[in-house]
matplotlib code that plots the C-alpha trace (Angstrom):
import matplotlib.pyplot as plt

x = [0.0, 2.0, 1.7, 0.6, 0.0, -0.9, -1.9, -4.2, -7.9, -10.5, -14.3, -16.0, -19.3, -22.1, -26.1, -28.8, -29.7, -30.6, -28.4, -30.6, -27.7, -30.4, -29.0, -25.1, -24.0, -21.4, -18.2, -15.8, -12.7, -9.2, -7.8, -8.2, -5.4, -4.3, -2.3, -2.8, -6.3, -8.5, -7.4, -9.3, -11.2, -12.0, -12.1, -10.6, -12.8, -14.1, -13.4, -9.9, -8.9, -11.0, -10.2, -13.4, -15.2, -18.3, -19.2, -22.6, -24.8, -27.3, -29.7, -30.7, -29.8, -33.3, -31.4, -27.7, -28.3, -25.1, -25.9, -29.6, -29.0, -26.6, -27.8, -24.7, -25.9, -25.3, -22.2, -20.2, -19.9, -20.0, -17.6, -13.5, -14.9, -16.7, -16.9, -13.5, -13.3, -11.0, -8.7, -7.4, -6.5, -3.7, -3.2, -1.5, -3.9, -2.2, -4.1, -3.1, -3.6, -7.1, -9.3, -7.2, -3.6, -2.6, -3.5, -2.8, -3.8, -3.8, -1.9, -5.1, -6.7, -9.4, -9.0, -8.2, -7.4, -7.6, -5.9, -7.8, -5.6, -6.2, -8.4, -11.6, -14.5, -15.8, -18.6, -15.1, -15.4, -12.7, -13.3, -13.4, -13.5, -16.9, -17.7, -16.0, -17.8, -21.0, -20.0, -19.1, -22.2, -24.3, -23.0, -23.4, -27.3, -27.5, -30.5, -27.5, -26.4, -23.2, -22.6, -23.5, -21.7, -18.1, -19.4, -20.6, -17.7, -17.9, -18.7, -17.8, -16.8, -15.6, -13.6, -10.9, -9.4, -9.9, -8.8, -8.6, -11.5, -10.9, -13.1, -13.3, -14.7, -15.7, -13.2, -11.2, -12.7, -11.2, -14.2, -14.0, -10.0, -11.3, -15.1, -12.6, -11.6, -14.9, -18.5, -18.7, -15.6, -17.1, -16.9, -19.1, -19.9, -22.2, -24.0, -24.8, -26.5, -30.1, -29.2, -27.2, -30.3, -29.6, -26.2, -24.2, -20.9, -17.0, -13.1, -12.8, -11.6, -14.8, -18.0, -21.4, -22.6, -26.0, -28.0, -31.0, -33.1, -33.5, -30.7, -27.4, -25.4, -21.9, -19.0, -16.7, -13.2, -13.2, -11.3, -10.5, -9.3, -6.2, -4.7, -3.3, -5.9, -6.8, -6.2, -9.9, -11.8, -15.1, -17.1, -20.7, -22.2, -25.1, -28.2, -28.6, -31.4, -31.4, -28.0, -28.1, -28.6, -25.6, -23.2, -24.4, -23.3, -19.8, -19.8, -20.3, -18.1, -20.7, -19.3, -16.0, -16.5, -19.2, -17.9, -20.8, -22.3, -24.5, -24.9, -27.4, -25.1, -22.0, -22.3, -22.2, -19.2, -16.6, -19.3, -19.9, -15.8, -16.1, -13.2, -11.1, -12.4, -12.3, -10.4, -11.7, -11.5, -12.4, -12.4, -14.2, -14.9, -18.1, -18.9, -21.9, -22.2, -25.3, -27.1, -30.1, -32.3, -34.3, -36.9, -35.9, -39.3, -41.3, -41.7, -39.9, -37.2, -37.3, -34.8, -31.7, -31.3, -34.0, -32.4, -28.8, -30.6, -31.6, -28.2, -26.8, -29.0, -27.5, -24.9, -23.0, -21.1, -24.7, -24.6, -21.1, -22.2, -25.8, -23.6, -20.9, -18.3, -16.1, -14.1, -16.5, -17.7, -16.2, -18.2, -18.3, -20.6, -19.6, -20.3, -18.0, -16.2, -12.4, -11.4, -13.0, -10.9, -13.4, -13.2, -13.8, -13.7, -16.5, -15.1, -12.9, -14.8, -18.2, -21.0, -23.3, -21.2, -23.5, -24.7, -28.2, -28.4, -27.2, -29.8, -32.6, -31.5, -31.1, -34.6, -36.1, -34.3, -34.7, -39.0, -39.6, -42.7, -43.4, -45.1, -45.4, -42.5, -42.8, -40.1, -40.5, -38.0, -38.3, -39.8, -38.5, -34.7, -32.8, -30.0, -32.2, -34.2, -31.9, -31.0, -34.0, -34.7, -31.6, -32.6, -36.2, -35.3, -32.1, -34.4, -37.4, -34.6, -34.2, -37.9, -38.9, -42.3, -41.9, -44.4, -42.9, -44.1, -42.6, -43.1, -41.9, -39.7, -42.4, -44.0, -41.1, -39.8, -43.4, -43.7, -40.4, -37.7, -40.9, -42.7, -43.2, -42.7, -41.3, -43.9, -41.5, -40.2, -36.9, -35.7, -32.3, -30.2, -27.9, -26.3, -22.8, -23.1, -20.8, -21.4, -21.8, -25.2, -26.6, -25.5, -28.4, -28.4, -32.5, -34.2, -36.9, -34.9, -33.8, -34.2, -35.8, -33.6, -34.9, -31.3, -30.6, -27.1, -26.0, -22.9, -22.1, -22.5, -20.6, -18.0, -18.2, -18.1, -15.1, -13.4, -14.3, -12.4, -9.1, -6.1, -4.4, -5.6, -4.3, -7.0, -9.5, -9.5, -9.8, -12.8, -14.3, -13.7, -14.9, -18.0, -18.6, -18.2, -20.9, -22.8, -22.6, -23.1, -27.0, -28.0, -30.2, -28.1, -26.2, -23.5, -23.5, -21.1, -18.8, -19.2, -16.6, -17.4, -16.6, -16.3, -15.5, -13.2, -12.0, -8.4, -6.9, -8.6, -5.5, -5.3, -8.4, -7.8, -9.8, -11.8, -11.0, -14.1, -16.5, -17.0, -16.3, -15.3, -12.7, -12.3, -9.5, -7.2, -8.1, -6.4, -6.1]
y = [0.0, 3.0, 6.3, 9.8, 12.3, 15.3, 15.7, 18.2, 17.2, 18.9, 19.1, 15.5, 14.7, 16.1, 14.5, 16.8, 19.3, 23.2, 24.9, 28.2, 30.8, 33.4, 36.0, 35.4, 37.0, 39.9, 41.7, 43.6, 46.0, 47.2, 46.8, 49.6, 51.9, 50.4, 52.1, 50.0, 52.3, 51.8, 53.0, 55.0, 57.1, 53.7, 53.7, 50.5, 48.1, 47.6, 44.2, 43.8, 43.7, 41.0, 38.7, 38.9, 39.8, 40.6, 39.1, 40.3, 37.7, 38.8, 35.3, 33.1, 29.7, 28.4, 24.9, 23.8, 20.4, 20.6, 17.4, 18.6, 22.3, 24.0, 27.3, 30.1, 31.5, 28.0, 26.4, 30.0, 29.3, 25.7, 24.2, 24.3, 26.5, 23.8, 20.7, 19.3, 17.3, 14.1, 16.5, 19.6, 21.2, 24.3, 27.4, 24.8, 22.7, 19.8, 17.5, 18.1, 16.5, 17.3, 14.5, 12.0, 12.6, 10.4, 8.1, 5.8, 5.3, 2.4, 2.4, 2.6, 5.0, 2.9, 2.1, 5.2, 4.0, 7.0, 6.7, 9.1, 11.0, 10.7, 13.4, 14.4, 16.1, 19.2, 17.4, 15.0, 12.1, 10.6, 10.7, 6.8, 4.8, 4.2, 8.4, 8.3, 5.6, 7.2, 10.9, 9.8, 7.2, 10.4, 12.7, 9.9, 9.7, 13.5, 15.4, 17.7, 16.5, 18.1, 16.7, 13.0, 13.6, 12.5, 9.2, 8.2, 5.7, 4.4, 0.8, 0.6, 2.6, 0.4, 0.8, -1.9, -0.4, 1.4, 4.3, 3.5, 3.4, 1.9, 3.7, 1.7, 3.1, 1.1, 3.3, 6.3, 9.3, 12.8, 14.0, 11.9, 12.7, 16.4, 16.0, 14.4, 18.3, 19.8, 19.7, 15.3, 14.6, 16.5, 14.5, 14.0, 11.5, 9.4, 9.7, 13.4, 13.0, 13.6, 17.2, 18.5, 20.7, 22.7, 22.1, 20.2, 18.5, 18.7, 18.6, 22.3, 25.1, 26.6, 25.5, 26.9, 28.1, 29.4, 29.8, 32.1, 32.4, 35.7, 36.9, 35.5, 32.7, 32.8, 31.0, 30.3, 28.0, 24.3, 23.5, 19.7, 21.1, 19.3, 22.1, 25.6, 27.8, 30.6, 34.1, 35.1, 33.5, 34.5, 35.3, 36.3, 36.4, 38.7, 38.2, 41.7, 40.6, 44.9, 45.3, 49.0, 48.4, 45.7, 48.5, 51.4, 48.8, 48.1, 52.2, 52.3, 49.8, 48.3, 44.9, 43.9, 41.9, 41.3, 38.3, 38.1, 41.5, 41.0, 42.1, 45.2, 46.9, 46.6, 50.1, 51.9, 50.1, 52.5, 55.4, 55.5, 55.0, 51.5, 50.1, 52.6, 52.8, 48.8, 46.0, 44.8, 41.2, 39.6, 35.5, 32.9, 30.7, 32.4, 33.4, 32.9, 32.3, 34.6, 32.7, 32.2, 28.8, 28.5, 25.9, 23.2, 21.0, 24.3, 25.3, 26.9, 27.0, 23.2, 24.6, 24.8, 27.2, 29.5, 29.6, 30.1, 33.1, 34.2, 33.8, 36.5, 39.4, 38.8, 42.5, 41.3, 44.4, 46.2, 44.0, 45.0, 48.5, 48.6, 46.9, 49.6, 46.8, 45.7, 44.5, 42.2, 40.0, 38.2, 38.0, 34.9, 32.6, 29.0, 28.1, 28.5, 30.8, 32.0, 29.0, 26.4, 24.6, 24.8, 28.6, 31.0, 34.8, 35.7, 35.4, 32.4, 29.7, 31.6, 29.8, 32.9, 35.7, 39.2, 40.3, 41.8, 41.7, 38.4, 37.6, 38.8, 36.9, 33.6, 34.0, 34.6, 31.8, 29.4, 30.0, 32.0, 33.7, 35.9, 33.3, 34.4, 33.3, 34.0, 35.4, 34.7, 36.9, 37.5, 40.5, 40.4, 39.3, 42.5, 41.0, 38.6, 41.8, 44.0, 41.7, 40.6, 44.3, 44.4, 41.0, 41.3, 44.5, 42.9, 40.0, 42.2, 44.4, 41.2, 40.3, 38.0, 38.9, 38.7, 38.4, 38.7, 37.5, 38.9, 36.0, 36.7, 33.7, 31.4, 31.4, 31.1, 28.2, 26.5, 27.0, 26.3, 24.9, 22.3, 22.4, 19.3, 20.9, 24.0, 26.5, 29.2, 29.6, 31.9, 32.9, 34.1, 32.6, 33.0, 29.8, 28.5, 25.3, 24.0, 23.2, 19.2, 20.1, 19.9, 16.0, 14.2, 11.1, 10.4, 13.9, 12.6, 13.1, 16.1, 19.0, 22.2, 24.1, 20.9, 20.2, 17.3, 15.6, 12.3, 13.4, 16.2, 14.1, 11.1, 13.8, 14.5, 11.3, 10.1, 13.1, 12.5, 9.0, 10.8, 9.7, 13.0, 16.8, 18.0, 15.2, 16.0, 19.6, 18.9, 16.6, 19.5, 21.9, 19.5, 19.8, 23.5, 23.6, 20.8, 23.5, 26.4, 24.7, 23.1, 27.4, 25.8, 27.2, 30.5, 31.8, 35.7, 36.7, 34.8, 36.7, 36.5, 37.0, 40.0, 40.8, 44.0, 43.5, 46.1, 47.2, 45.7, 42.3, 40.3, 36.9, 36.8, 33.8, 32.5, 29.7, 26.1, 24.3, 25.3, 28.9, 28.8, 32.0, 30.4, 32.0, 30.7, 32.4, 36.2, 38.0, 41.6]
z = [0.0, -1.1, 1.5, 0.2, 2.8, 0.2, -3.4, -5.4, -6.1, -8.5, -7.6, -8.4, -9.4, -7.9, -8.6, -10.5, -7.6, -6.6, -4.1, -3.5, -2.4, -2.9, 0.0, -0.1, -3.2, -2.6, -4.0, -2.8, -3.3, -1.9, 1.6, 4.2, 6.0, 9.1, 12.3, 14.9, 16.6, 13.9, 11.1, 8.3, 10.8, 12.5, 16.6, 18.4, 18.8, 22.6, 22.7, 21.7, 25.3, 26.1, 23.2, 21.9, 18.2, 17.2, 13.7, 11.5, 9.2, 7.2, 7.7, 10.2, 9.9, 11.8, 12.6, 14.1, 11.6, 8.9, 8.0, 6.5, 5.7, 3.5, 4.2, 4.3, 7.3, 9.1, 6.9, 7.4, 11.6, 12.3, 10.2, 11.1, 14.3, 16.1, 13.9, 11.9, 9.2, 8.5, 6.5, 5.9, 2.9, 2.7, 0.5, -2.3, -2.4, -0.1, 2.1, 6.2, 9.5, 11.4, 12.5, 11.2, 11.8, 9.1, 6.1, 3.4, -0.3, -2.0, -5.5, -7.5, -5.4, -4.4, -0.4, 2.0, 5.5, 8.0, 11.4, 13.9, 16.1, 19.9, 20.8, 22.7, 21.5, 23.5, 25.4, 27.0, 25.3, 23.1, 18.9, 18.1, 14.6, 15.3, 15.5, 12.5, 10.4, 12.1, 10.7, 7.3, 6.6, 7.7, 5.3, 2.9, 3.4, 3.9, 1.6, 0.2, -2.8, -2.7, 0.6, -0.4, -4.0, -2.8, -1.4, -4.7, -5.8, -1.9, -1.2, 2.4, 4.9, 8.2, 11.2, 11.0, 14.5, 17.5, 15.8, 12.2, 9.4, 6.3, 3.1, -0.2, -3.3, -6.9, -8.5, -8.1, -7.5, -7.3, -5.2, -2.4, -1.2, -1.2, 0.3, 3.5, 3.5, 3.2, 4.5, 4.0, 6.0, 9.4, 12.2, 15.4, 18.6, 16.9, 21.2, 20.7, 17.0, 18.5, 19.3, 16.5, 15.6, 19.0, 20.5, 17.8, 19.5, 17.6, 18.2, 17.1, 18.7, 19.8, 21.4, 20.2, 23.7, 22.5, 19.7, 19.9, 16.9, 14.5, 17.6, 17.2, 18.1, 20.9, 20.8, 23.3, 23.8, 23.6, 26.7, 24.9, 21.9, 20.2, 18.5, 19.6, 22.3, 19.1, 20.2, 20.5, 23.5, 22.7, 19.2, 19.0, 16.0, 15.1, 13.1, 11.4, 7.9, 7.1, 5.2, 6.3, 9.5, 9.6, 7.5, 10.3, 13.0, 11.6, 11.1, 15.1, 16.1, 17.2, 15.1, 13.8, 10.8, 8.2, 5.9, 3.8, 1.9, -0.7, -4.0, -3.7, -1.4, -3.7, -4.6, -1.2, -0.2, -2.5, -2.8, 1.3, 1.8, 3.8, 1.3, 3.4, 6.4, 6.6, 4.9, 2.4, 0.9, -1.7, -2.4, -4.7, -2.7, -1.1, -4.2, -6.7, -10.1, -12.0, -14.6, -16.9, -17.0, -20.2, -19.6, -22.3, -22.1, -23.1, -26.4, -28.1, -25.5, -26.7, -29.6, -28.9, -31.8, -30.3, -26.9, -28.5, -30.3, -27.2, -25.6, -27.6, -26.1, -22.7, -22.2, -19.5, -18.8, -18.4, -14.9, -13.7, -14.7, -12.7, -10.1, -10.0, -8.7, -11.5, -9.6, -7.7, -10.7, -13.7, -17.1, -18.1, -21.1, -19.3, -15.7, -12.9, -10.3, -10.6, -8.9, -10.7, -13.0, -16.1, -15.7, -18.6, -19.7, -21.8, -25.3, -24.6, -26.8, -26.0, -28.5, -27.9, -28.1, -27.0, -30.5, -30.6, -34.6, -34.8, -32.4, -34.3, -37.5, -35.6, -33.7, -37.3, -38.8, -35.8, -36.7, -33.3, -34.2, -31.1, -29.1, -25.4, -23.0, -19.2, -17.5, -13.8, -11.5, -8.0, -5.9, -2.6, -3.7, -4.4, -5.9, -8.3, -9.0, -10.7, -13.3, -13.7, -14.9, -17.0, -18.5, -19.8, -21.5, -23.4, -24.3, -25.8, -27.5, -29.8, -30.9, -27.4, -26.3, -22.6, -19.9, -16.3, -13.7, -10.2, -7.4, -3.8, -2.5, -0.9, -4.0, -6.3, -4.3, -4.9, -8.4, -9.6, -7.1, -5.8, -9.1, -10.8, -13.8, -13.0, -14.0, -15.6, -19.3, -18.0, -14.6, -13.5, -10.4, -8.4, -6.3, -5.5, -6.1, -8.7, -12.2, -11.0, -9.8, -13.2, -13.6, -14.9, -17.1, -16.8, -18.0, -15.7, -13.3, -13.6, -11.3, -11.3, -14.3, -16.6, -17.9, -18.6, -20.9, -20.2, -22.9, -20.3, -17.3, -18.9, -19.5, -15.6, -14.2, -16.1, -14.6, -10.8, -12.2, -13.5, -11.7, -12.5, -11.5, -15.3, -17.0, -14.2, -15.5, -19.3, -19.2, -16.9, -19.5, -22.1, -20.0, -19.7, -23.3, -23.6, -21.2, -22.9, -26.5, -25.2, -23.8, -20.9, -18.5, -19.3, -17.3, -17.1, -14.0, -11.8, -8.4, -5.8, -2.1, -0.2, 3.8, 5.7, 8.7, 11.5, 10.4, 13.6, 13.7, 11.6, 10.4, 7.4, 5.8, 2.8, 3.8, 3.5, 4.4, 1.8, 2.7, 6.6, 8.6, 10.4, 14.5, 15.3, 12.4, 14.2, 16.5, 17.8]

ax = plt.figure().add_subplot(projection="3d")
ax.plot(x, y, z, "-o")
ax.set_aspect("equal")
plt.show()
């Protein structure tokens, strides 16, 4: 059995699947001025003597359960802070000790055998193989797609020791290695499972003391932790939903970081001076990508030709002007963030390049003749809003005759998330999940966009299988092209994530566990 301790993985295969990441969409700019009492006309924060930060979330996660709920107001605090994965992955891409303090990979890349460290989790009791089989075959079962997807080459998953689990998988898989590092390798005491809802149990740094609904949620040391004691001893976190309310509170000290900003407040952060009275940062991996779904099983949308046609309408740079954040977003024809592997600029192998002219001779050849198409945007979503304004506009510009129909989120979710078939002809999105959400090989299967390519999701599979990260990345590319050639699902910005911190809270790092705000990096 041949030992690796580190190695670069791409994102695996994912089943057919929605992730709504309708509030969490954000941008952001420059760092701030820093002298050590606030900098940019920013007082010291009260609680740097006592070790202690206040952070600001927009949502309420309404559940402690990581294993059921992906929501970003839940996923940003729990993970790396008070649950730990099997793995952890660094700035290069390596794989490092957490939960398991070492392993070993077969030559074929087919059996992982994990040996847990010796450690306690914060309720006192000591992390076993058992916990371990427990965590993993949970995250297996779990609702969230993209937290089963990295168990989908696994056949067994057993403790073959006190502290040692053995995972084998039907092939190799690319996904799996880095799911260890991410939301599917989080471990817990199998004991304490009944209450993750309200008090869920880890081996991280931090405890959650309390969570009190539409209020906040505080953090304090885990006296059984492994690692180092982190500099700050206590976090609260504060449940602000009024973005102007959470940007006055950061303006009165009254908070010292706000990691999630979303996209309809873009604009005040230069024009209002936060980029330098703050510091400002700026990473993918809390980031969204912007896109149109074109219901394919409605005609005419059921021609490929027609929704090419009405591909090429789509102005991108009329949504990082309306924005006034250029350098928050990324136009882009494919699907993907920055830090995807399958990546691309609009105009790098774009099928439907913006051309308005062009798009009225295609529609005309294609047969369109000005049947009805209903464009259903959302009322109550800010961000979802605007471009739906920008969109419609664009698409009538062209010869679409569009009806909108404006739905607030309850009754979005019903008709078209939960709809059975989704009762739209267009919408536009916004979600982080990756572009392995839109695997489907039975179109009767598929989920609420309506795509459906077994080509593209053959394409997908066989790169989860690559042995190598540089043929993981070229079938993935060969599958964003298949994406963008079908115009179901039409990338328009990649959007990075943005957060305001106080000048003299150090130690941001970009976040390693899906898009977790990790405590334990800070320090005053």
């Amino acid at each position: 059995m041949g030992r690796q301790r580190a190695g670069r993985f791409g994102r695996g295969l994912a089943a057919a699947a929605v992730t709504c990441g309708l509030l969490f969409t954000a941008a952001c700019g420059s760092g701030g001025d820093s002298n050590g009492s606030g900098g940019g006309g920013v007082a010291a924060s009260a609680r740097a003597d006592q070790d202690k930060a206040v952070f600001l979330a927009l949502q309420d996660p309404g559940t402690m359960d990581y294993v059921k709920n992906n929501l970003t107001a839940l996923v940003l605090w729990l993970p790396g802070n008070v649950v730990e994965p099997l793995v952890t992955f660094d700035e290069d891409g390596e794989a490092q000790p957490a939960v398991a303090e070492s392993w070993e990979i077969n030559e074929d890349q087919t059996e992982y055998t994990f040996t847990i460290r010796e450690a306690s989790f914060s309720n006192g009791e000591p992390v076993t193989a058992d916990d371990v089989v427990y965590s993993l075959t949970a995250m297996q079962e779990s609702p969230i797609t993209t937290y089963a997807a990295p168990f989908a080459a696994v056949s067994s998953i057993k403790a073959t020791g006190d502290r040692e689990v053995t995972v084998t998988l039907n092939r190799p898989s690319q996904s799996f290695f880095r799911g260890m590092g991410g939301m599917s390798g989080l471990i817990q005491p199998e004991a304490s499972a009944g209450s993750i809802a309200t008090k869920p149990i880890g081996t991280g740094p931090y405890v959650l003391d309390a969570y009190k609904p539409n209020s906040g949620l505080t953090f304090s040391l885990n006296k059984e932790y492994w690692g180092e004691e982190p500099s700050l001893k206590e976090v609260e976190v504060k449940i602000v939903p009024d973005g102007t309310a959470a940007l006055n509170a950061m303006r009165a000290g009254e908070a010292d970081a706000m990691p999630v900003i979303t996209i309809d407040l873009w604009e005040r952060l230069t024009t209002q001076g936060f980029d330098k009275d703050f510091e400002m940062v700026t990473y993918p991996q809390n980031g969204e990508m912007l896109y149109v779904a074109m219901n394919s099983q409605r005609p005419p949308l059921d021609d490929v030709e027609v929704r090419r046609a009405l591909a090429q309408s789509f102005d991108r740079q009329q949504f990082i002007d309306a924005f006034n954040a250029p350098w928050g977003a990324t136009a882009t024809c494919g699907y993907g963030l920055s830090d995807d592997p399958q990546f691309t600029e609009e105009g790098e192998e774009c099928p439907s390049p913006f051309d308005p002219d062009a798009a009225k001779t295609a529609l005309q050849e294609a047969g369109y003749g000005g049947e009805p198409l209903e464009f259903a945007s959302l009322s109550d979503v800010p961000d979802l809003s605007l471009p739906a304004d920008l969109l419609i506009p664009q698409l009538e510009g062209v010869g679409a005759n569009i009806e909108r129909n404006a739905l607030e989120l309850a009754r979005y979710s019903q008709l078209i998330f939960q709809g059975r078939p989704p009762e739209f002809d267009v919408t536009v999105m916004s979600d982080p999940a990756p572009i392995t959400q839109f695997a489907c090989t039975d179109q009767a299967k598929a989920g609420w966009t309506t795509y459906c390519n077994p080509e593209m999701t053959e394409l997908m599979e066989q790169a989860d299988a690559a042995l190598t990260t540089e043929e993981h990345d070229d079938l993935m590319a060969q599958a964003n092209q298949a994406l963008m050639d079908d115009a179901v699902i039409v990338g328009l910005l990649a959007k990075d994530g943005v957060g305001l911190i106080h000048p003299d809270l150090k130690g941001w790092q970009e976040p390693k566990i899906h898009i977790d705000i990790n405590f334990a990096n800070f320090s005053w």
